[in-house]
SEMI-93624 format. One record per residue: residue number from 1; residue in one letter; x, y, z negated of N, C-alpha, C in turn. Coordinates in nm, 2 decimals. Example, Ala and Ser with C-alpha at 12.3 -4.5 7.8 and 13.67 -1.06 7.14 Angstrom:
2
{1 'A' {1.32 -0.57 -0.78} {1.23 -0.45 -0.78} {1.32 -0.33 -0.78}},
{2 'S' {1.28 -0.22 -0.71} {1.37 -0.11 -0.71} {1.29 0.00 -0.79}},
***
This chain:
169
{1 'X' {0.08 -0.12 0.00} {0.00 0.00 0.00} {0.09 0.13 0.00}},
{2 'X' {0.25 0.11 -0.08} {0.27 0.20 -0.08} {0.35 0.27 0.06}},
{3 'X' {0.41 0.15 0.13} {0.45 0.16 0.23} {0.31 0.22 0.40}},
{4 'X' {0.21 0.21 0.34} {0.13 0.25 0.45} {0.10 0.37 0.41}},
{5 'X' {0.14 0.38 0.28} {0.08 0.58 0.26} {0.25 0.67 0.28}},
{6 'X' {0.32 0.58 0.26} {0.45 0.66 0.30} {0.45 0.68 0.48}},
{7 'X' {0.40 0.58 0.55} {0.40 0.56 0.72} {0.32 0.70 0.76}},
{8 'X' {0.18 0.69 0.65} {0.08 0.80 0.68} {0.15 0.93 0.67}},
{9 'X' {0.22 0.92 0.58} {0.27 1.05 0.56} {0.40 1.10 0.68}},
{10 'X' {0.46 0.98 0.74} {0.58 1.01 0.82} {0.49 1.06 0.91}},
{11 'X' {0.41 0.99 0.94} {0.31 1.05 1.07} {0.25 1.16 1.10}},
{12 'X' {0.21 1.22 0.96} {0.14 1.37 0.97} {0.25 1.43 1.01}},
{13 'X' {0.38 1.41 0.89} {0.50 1.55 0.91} {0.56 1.54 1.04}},
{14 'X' {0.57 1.43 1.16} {0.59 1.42 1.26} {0.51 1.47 1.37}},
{15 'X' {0.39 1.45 1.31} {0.25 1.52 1.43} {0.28 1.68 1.39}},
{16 'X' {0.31 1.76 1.28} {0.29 1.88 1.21} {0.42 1.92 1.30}},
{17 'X' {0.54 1.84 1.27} {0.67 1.89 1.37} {0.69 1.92 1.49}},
{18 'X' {0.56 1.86 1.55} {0.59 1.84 1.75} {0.66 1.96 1.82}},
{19 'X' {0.61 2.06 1.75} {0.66 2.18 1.85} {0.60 2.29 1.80}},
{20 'X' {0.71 2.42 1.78} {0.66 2.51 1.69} {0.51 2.58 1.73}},
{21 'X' {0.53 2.58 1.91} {0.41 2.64 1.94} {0.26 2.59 1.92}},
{22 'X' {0.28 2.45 1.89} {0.16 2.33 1.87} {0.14 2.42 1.73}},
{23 'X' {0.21 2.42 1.62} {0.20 2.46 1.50} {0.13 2.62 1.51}},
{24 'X' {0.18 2.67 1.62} {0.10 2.82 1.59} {0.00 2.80 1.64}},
{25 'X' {-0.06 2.73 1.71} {-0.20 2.74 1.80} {-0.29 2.66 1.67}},
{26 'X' {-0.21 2.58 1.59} {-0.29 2.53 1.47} {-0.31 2.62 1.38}},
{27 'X' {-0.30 2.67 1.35} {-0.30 2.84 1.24} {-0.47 2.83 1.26}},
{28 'X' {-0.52 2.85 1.44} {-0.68 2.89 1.41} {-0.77 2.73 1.39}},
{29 'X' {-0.69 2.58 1.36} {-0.78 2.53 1.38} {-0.77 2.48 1.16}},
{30 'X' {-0.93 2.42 1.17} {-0.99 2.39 1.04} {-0.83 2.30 0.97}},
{31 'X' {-0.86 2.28 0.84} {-0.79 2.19 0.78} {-0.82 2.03 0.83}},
{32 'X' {-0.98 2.00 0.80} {-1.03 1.88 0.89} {-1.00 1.84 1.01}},
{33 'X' {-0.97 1.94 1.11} {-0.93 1.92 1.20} {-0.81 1.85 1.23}},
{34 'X' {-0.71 1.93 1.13} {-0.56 1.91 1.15} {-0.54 1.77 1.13}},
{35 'X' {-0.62 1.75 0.97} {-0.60 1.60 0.95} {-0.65 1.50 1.05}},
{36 'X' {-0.78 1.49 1.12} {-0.81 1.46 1.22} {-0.73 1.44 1.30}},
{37 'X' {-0.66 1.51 1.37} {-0.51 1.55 1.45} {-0.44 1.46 1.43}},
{38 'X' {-0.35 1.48 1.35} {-0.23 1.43 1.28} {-0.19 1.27 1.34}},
{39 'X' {-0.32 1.20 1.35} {-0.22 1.03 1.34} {-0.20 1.02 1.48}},
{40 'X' {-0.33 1.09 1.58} {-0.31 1.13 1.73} {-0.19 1.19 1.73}},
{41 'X' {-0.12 1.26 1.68} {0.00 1.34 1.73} {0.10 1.26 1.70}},
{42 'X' {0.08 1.21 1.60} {0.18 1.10 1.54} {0.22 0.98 1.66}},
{43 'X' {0.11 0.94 1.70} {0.14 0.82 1.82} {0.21 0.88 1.94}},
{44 'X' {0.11 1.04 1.93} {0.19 1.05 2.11} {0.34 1.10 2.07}},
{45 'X' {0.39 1.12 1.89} {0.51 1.14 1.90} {0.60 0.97 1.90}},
{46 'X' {0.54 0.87 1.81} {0.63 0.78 1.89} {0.62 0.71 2.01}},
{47 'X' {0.52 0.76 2.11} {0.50 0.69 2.24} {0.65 0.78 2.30}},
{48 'X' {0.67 0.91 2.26} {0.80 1.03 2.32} {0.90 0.96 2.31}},
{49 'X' {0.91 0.91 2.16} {1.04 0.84 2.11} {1.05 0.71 2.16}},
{50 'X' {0.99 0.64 2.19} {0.97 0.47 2.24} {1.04 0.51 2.40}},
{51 'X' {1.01 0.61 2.46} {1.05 0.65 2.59} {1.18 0.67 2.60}},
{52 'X' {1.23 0.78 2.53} {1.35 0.82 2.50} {1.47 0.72 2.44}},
{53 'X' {1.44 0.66 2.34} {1.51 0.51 2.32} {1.46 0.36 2.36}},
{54 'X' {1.44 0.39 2.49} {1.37 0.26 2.55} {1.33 0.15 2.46}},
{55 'X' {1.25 0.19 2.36} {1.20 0.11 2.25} {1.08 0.06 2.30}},
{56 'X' {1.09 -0.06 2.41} {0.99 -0.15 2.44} {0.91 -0.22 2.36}},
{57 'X' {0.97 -0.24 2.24} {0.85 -0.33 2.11} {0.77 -0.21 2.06}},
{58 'X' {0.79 -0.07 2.06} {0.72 0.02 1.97} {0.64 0.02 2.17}},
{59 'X' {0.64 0.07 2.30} {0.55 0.06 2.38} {0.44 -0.05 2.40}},
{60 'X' {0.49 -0.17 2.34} {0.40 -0.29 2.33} {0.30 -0.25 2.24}},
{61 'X' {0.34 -0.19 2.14} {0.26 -0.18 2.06} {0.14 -0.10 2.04}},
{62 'X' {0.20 0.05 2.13} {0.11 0.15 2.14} {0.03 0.15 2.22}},
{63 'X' {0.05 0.06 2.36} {-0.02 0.08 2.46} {-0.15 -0.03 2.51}},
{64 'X' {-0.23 0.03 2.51} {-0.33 -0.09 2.50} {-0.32 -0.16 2.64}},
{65 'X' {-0.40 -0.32 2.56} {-0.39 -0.40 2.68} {-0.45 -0.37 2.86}},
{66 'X' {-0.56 -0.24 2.79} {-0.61 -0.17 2.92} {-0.56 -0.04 2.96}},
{67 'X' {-0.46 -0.04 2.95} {-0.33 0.07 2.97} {-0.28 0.06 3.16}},
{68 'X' {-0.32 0.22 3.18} {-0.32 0.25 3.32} {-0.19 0.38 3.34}},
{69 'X' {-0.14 0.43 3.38} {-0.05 0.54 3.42} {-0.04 0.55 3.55}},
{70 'X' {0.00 0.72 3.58} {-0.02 0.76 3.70} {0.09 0.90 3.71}},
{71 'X' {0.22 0.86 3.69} {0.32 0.98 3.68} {0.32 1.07 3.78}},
{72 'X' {0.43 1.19 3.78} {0.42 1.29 3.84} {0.46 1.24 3.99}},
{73 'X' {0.52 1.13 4.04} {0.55 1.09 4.15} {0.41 1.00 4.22}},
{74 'X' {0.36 1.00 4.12} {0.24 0.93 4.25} {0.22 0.77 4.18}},
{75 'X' {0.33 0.76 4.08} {0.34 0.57 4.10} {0.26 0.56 3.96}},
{76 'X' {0.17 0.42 4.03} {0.10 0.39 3.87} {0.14 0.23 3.85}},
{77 'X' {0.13 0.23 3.70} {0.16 0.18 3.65} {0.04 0.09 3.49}},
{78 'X' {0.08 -0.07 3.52} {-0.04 -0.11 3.41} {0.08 -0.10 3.27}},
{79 'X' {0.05 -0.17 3.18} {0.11 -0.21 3.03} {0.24 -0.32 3.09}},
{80 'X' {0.22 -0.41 3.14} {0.38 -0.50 3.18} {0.45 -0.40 3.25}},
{81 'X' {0.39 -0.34 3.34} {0.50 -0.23 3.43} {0.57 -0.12 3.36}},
{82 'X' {0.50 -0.08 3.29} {0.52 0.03 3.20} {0.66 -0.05 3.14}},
{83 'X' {0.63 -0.10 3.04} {0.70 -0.20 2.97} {0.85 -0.23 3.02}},
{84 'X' {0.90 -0.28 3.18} {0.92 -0.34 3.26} {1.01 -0.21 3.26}},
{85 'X' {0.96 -0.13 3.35} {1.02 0.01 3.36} {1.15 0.03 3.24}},
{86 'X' {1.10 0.06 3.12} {1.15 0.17 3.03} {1.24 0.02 2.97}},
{87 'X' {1.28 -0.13 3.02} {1.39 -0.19 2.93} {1.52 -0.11 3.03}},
{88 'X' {1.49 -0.08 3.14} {1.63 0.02 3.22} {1.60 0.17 3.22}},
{89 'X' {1.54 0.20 3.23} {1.48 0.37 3.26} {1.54 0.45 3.16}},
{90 'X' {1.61 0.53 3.20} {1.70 0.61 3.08} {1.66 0.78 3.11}},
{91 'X' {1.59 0.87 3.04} {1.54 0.92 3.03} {1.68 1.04 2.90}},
{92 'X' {1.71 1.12 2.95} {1.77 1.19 2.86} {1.75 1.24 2.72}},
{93 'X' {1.66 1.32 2.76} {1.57 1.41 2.67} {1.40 1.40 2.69}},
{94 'X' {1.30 1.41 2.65} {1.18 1.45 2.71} {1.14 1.51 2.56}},
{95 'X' {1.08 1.58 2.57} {1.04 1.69 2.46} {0.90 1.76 2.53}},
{96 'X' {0.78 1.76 2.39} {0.68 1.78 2.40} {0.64 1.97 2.38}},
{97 'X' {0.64 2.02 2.49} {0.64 2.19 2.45} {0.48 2.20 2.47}},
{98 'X' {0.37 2.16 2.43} {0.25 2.19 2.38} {0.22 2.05 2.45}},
{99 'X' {0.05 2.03 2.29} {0.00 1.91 2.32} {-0.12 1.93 2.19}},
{100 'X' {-0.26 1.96 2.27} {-0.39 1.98 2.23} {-0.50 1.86 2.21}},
{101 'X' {-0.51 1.86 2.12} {-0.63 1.67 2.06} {-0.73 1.72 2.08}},
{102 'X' {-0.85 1.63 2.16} {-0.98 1.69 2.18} {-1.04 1.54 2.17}},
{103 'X' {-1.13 1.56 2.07} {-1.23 1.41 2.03} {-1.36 1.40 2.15}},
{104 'X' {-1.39 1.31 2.21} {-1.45 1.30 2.32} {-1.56 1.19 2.26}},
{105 'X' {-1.53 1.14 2.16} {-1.69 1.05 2.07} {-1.60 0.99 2.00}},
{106 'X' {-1.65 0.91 1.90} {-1.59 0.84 1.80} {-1.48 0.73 1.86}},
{107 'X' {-1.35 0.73 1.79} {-1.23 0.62 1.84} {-1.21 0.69 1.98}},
{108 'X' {-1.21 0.79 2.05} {-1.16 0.82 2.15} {-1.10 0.97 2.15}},
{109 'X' {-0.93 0.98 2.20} {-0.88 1.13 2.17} {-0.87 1.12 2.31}},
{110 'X' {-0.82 1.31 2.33} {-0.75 1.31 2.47} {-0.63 1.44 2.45}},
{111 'X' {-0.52 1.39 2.51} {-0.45 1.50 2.46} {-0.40 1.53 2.56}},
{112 'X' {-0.45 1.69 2.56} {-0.37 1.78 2.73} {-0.22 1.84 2.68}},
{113 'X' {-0.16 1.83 2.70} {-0.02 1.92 2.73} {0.07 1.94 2.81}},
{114 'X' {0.20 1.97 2.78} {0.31 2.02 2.88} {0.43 1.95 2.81}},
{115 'X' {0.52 1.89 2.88} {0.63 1.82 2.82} {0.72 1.85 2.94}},
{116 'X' {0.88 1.85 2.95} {0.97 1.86 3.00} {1.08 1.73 2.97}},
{117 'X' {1.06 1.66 3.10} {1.16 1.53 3.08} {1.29 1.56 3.19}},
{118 'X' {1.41 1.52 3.13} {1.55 1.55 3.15} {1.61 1.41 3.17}},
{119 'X' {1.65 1.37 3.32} {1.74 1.25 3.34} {1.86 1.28 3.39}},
{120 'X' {1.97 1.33 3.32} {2.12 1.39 3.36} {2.12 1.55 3.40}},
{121 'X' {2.14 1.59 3.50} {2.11 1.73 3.54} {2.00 1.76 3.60}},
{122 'X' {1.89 1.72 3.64} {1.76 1.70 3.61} {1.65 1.71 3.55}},
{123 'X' {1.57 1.80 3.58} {1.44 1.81 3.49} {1.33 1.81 3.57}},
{124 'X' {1.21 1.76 3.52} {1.07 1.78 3.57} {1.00 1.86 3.45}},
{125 'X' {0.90 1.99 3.45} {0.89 2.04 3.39} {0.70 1.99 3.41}},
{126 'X' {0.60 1.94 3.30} {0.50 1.88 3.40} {0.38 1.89 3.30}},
{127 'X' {0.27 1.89 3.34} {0.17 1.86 3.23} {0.08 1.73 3.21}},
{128 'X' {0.01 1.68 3.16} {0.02 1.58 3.10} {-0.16 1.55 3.04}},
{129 'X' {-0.22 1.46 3.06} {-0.33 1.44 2.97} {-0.31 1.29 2.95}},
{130 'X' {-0.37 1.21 2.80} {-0.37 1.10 2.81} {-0.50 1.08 2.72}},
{131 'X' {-0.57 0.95 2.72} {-0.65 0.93 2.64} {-0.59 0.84 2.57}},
{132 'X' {-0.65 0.81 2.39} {-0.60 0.76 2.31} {-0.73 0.68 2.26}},
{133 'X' {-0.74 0.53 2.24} {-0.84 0.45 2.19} {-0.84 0.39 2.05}},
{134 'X' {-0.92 0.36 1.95} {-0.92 0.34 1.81} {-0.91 0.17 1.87}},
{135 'X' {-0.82 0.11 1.83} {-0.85 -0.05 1.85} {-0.77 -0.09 1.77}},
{136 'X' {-0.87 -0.16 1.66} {-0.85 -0.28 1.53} {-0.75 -0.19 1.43}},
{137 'X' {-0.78 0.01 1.41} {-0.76 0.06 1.34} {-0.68 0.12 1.35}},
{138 'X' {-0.55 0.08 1.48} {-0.44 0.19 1.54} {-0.48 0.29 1.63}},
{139 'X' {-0.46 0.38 1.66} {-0.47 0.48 1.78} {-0.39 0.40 1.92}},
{140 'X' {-0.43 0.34 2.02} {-0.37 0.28 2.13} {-0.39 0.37 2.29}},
{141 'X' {-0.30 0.39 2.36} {-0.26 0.45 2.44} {-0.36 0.41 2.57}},
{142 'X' {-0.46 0.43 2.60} {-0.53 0.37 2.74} {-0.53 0.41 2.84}},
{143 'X' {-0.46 0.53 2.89} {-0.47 0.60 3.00} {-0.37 0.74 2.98}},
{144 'X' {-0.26 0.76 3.15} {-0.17 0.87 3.11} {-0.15 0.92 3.24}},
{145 'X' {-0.19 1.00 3.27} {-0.16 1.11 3.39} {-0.07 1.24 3.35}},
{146 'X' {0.03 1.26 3.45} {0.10 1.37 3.43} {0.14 1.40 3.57}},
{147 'X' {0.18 1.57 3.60} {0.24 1.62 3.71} {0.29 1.72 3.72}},
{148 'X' {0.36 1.76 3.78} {0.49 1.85 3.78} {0.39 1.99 3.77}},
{149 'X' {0.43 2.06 3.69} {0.34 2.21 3.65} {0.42 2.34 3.77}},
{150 'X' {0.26 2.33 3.85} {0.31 2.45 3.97} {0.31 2.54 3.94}},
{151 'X' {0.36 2.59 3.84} {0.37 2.74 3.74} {0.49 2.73 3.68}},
{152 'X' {0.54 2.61 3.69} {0.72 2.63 3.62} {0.80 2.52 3.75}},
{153 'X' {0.88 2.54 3.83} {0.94 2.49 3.94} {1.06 2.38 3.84}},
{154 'X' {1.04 2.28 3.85} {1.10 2.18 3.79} {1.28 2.15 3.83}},
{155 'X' {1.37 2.16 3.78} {1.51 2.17 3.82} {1.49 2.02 3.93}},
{156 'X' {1.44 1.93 3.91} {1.46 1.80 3.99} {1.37 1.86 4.15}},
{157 'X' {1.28 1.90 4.13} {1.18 1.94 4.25} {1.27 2.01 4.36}},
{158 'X' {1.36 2.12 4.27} {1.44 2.20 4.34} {1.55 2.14 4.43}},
{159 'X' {1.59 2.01 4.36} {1.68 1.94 4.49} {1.63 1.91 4.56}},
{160 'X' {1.51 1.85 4.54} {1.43 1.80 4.67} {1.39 1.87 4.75}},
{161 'X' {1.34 1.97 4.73} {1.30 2.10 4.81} {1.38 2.22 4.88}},
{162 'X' {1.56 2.18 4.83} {1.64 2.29 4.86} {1.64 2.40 4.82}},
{163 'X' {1.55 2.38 4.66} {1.50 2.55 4.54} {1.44 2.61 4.63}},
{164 'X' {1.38 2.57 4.69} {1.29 2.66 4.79} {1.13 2.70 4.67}},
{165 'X' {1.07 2.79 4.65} {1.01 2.82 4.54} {0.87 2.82 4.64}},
{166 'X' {0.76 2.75 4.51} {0.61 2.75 4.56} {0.55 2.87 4.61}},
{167 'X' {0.52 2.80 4.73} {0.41 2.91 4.79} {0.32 2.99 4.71}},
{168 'X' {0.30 3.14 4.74} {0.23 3.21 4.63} {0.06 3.16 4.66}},
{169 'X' {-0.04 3.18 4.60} {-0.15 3.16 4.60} {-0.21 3.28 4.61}},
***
């Protein structure tokens, strides 16, 4: 018992840490809310870390058996692929610069934000939604779409494109 109230607690102060600007946009939301929050922020922070140290037992874990993805390149991906992926996939840095919890009915989150992932000299700068499912008591990962944010030109885009900068609208 004491060990799952210490877990609970690594998980708030990790959901509370994500990013200072997550923290200022929390200033206008309720206390209930925050707590509400929290174990969602907690997962999508070690779904970040599972990535970052190719920690395939903690992605088994989080990702549910009906776990779909659809990254900024177009390629989708189920739960073995995923999995499959990240035992080579080396990912430098990826860091969460805003990420918003919105309850869509009971046992179901969805979290929009913006994250920046770094593979050597390399960046994609991108945004992100995923839904999160309550199953047998954990928060599990069922769905993750992200794409390159056409309001911040991504250092990786720019080799590909020759830094040629997006058309204005």
């Amino acid at each position: 018992m004491r060990r799952l109230a210490l877990v609970g607690v690594l998980m708030v102060g990790a959901a509370l840490s994500l990013t200072r600007s997550s923290l200022a946009q929390s200033t206008s939301r309720t206390a209930a809310q925050m707590v509400a929050e929290a174990p969602v922020l907690g997962a999508e922070e070690q779904f970040r870390r599972a990535k970052v140290d190719n920690d395939t037992a903690t992605l088994r874990y989080l990702l549910s058996e009906a776990f779909l993805e659809t990254n900024q390149n177009g390629n989708s991906r189920n739960k073995a692929e995923m999995i499959a992926l990240f035992e080579s996939f080396q990912i430098s840095s990826l860091t969460t610069d805003r990420a918003d919890v919105r309850f869509s009915a009971e046992g179901i989150a969805v979290v929009h934000g913006a994250q920046t992932e770094r593979r050597g000299p390399a960046a994609d700068v991108m945004l992100f939604t995923r839904v999160w499912v309550r199953e047998a008591g954990a928060w599990k990962l069922l769905s993750s779409a992200q794409f390159l944010d056409p309001q911040r030109q991504s250092l990786s885009s720019m080799f590909r494109t020759g830094f040629a900068r997006p058309a204005a609208r």
